[in-house]
C-alpha positions as CSV (number, residue, x, y, z in Angstrom):
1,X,-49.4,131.7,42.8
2,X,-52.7,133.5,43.8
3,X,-54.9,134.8,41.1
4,X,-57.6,137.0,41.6
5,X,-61.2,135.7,40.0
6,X,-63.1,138.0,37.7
7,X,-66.6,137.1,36.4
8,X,-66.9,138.3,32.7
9,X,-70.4,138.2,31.0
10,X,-70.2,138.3,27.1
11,X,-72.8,137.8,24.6
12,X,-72.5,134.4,22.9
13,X,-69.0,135.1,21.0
14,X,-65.9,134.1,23.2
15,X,-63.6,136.1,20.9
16,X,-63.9,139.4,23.0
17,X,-62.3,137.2,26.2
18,X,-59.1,138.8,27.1
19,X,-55.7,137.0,26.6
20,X,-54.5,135.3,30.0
21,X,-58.2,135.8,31.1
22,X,-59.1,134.4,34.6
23,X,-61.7,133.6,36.1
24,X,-65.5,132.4,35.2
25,X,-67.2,133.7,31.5
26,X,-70.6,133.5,31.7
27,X,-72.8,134.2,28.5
28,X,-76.3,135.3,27.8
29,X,-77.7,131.9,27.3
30,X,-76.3,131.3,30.7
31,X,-73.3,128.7,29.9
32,X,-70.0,129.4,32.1
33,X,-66.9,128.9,31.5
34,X,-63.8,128.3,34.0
35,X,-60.4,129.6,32.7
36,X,-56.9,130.2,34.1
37,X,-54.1,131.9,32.1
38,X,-56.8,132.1,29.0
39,X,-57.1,128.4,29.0
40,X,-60.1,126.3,30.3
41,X,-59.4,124.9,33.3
42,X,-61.1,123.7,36.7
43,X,-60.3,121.4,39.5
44,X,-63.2,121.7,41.2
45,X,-65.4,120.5,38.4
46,X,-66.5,120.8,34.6
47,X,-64.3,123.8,33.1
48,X,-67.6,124.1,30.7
49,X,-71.4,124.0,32.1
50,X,-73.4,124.9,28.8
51,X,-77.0,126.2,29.8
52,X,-78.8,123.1,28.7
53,X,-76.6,121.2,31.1
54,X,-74.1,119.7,29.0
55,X,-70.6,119.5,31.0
56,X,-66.6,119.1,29.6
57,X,-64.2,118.5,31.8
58,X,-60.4,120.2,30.9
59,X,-57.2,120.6,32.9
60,X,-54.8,123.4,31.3
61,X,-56.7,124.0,28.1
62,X,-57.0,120.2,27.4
63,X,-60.2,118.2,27.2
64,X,-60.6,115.6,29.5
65,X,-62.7,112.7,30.9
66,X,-64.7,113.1,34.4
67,X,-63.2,110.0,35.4
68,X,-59.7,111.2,34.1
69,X,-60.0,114.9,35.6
70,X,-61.5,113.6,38.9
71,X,-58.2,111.2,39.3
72,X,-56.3,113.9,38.4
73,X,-57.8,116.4,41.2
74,X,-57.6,113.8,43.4
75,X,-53.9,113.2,43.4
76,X,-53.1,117.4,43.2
77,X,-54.9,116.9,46.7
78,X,-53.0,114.2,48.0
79,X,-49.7,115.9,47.1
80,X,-51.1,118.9,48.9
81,X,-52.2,117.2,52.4
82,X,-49.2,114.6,52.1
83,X,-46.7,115.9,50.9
84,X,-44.1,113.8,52.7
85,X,-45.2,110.8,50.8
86,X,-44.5,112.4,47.6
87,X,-41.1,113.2,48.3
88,X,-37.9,111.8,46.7
């Protein structure tokens, strides 16, 4: 599925983010925000980056650790350049 990526600046509410949003929210203080579908996701690194550095990690709306989210990405990838291996 291809999605195309829109950049939406807001103030510091979230509430005026559209439903299914995707793509990156970036607020006035500077903290961004990765979504797909309206739910925080990234695979390419924290979902969250709040403007005084502080990161979350989440996969399909759900909170998760680096180490868990970089395992995670890690395997998608694998599936992706092997997929012979994953095969039943």
């Amino acid at each position: 599925m291809s999605h195309t990526l829109y950049t939406l600046y807001t103030p510091t509410q979230t509430d005026i983010i559209p439903d299914n949003f995707t793509g990156i929210v970036v607020n006035a203080n500077g903290s961004k925000y990765s979504m797909l579908n309206g739910k925080l996701h990234c695979m390419e690194g924290p979902a969250i980056d709040q403007y005084n550095g502080i990161k979350h990690w989440y996969l399909n709306g759900e909170k998760v650790s680096k180490a868990d989210h970089t395992e995670y990405c890690l395997e998608q990838r694998k599936k992706i350049c092997f997929p012979s291996q994953y095969m039943k």
